[in-house]
Short mmCIF file of the C-alpha atoms (twelve columns), coordinates in Angstrom:
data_MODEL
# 
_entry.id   MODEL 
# 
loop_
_atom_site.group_PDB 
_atom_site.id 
_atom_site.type_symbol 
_atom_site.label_atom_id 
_atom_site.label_alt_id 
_atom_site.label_comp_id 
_atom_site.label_asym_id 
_atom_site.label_seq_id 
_atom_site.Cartn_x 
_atom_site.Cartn_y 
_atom_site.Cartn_z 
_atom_site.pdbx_PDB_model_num 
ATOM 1  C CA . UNK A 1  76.429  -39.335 -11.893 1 
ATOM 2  C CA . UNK A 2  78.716  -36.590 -10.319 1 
ATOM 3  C CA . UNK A 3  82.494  -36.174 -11.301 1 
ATOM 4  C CA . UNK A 4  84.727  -33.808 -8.649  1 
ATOM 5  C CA . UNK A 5  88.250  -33.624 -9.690  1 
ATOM 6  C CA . UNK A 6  90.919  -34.156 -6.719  1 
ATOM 7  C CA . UNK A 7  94.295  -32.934 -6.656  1 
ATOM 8  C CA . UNK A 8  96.634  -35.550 -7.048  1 
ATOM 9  C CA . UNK A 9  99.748  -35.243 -4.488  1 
ATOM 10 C CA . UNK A 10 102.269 -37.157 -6.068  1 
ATOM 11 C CA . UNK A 11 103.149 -37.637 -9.766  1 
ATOM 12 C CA . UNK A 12 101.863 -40.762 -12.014 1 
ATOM 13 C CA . UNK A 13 102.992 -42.080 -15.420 1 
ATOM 14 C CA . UNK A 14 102.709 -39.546 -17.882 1 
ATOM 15 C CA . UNK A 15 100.049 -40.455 -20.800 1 
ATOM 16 C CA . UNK A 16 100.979 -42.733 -23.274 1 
ATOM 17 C CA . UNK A 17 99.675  -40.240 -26.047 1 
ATOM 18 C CA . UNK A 18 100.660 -36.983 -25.248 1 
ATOM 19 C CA . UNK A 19 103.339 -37.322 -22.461 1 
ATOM 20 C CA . UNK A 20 100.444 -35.099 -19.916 1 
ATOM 21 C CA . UNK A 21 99.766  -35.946 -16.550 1 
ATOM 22 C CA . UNK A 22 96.599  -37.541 -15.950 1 
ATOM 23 C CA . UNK A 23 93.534  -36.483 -13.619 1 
ATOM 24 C CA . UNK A 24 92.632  -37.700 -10.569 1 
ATOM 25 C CA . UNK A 25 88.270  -37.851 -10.943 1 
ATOM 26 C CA . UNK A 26 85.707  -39.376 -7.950  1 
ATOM 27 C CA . UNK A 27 82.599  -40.372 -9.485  1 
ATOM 28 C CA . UNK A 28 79.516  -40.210 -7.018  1 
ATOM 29 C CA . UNK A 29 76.654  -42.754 -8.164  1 
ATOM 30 C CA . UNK A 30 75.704  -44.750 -11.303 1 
ATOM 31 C CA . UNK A 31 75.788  -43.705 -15.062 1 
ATOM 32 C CA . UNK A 32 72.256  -44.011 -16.318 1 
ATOM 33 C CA . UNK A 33 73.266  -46.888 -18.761 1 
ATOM 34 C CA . UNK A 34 73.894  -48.948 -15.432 1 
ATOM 35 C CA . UNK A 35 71.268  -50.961 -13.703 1 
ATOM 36 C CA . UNK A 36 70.490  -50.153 -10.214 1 
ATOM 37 C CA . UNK A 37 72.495  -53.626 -8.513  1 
ATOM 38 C CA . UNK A 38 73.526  -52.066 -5.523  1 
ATOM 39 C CA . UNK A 39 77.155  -54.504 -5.604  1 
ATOM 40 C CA . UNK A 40 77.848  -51.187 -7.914  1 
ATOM 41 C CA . UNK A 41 79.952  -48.961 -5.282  1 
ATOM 42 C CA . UNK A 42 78.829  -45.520 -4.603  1 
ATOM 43 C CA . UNK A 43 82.140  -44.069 -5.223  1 
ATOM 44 C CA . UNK A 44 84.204  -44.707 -8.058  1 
ATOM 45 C CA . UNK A 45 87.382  -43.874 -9.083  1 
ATOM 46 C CA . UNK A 46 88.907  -42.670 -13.148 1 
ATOM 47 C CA . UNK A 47 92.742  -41.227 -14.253 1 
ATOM 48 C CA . UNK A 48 92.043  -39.208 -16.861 1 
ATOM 49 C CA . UNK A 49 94.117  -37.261 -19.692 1 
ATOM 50 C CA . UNK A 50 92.226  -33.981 -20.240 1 
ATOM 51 C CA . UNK A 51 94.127  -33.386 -23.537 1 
ATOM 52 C CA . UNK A 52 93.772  -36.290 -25.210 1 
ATOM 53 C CA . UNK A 53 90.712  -37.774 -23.890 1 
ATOM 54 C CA . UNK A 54 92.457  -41.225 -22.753 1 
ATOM 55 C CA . UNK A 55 90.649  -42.555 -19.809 1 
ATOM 56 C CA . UNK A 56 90.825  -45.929 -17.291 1 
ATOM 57 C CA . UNK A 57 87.883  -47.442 -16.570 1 
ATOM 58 C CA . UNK A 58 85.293  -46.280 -13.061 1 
ATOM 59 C CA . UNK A 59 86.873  -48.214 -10.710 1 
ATOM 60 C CA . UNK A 60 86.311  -48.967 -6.971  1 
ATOM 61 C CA . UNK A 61 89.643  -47.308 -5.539  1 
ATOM 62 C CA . UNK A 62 92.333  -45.423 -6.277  1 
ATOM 63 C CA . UNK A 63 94.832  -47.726 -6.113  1 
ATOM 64 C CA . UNK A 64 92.620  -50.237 -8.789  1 
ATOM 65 C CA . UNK A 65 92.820  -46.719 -11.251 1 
ATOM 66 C CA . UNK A 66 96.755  -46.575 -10.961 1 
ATOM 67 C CA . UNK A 67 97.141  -50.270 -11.994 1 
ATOM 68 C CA . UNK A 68 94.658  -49.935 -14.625 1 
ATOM 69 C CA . UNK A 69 96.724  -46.364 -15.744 1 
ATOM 70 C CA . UNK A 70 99.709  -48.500 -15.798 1 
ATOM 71 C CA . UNK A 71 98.549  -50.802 -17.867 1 
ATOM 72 C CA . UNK A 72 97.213  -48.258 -20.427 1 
ATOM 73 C CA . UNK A 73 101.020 -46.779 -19.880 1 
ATOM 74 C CA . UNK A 74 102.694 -50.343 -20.412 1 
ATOM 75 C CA . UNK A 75 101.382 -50.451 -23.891 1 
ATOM 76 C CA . UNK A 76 97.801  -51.420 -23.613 1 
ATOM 77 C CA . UNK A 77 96.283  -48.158 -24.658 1 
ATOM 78 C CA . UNK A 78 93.711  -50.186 -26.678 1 
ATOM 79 C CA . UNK A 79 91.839  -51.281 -23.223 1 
ATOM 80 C CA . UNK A 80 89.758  -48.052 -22.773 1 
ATOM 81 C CA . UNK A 81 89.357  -45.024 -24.922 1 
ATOM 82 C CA . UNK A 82 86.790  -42.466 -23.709 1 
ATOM 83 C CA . UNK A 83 85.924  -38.927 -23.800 1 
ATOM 84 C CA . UNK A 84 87.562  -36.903 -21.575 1 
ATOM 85 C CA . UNK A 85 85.052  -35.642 -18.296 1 
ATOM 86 C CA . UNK A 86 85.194  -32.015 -19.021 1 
ATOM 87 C CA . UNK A 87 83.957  -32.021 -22.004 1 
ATOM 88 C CA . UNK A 88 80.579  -32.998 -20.202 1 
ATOM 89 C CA . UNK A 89 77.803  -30.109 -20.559 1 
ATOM 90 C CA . UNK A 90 75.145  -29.109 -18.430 1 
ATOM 91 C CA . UNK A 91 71.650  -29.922 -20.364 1 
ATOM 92 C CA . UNK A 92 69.902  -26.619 -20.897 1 
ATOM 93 C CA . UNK A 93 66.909  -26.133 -19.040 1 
ATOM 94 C CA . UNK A 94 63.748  -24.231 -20.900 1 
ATOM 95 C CA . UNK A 95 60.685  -23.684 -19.090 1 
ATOM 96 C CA . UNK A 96 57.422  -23.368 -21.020 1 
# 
């Protein structure tokens, strides 16, 4: 799976933990815990906090990721708690 940030235009709810302005993330295919059921859409959609590492679940579109980053924002910070996308690293690649 591929994650591209996207500028966001407007301004959303700040985080619930540390008061930071979440990211706007398009994910491109399927995480390899996923099964290959193509009623999975292609492109997904996350808000995430870089500092903190609070994150809404892949979604179908953006709209679906603001609700679900207001409800983490209302008070349900509980729902989803997951690392934050950049601290994804490329595997190192060793020839032999």
């Amino acid at each position: 799976m591929m994650q591209r940030r996207v500028k966001l235009a407007g301004r959303l709810n700040d985080c619930p933990r540390c008061r930071q302005q979440p990211q706007h993330y398009e994910c491109h295919g399927r995480d390899r815990d996923e099964s290959m059921d193509f009623t999975i859409a292609a492109l997904r959609h996350i808000l995430a906090c870089d500092p903190c590492g609070l994150t809404t679940p892949r979604v179908d579109s953006f709209q679906g990721a603001i609700a679900a980053w207001d409800r983490l924002s209302d008070g349900e910070v509980a729902a989803v708690v997951a690392t934050s996308p950049t601290n994804v690293r490329q595997i190192a690649r060793r020839h032999v």
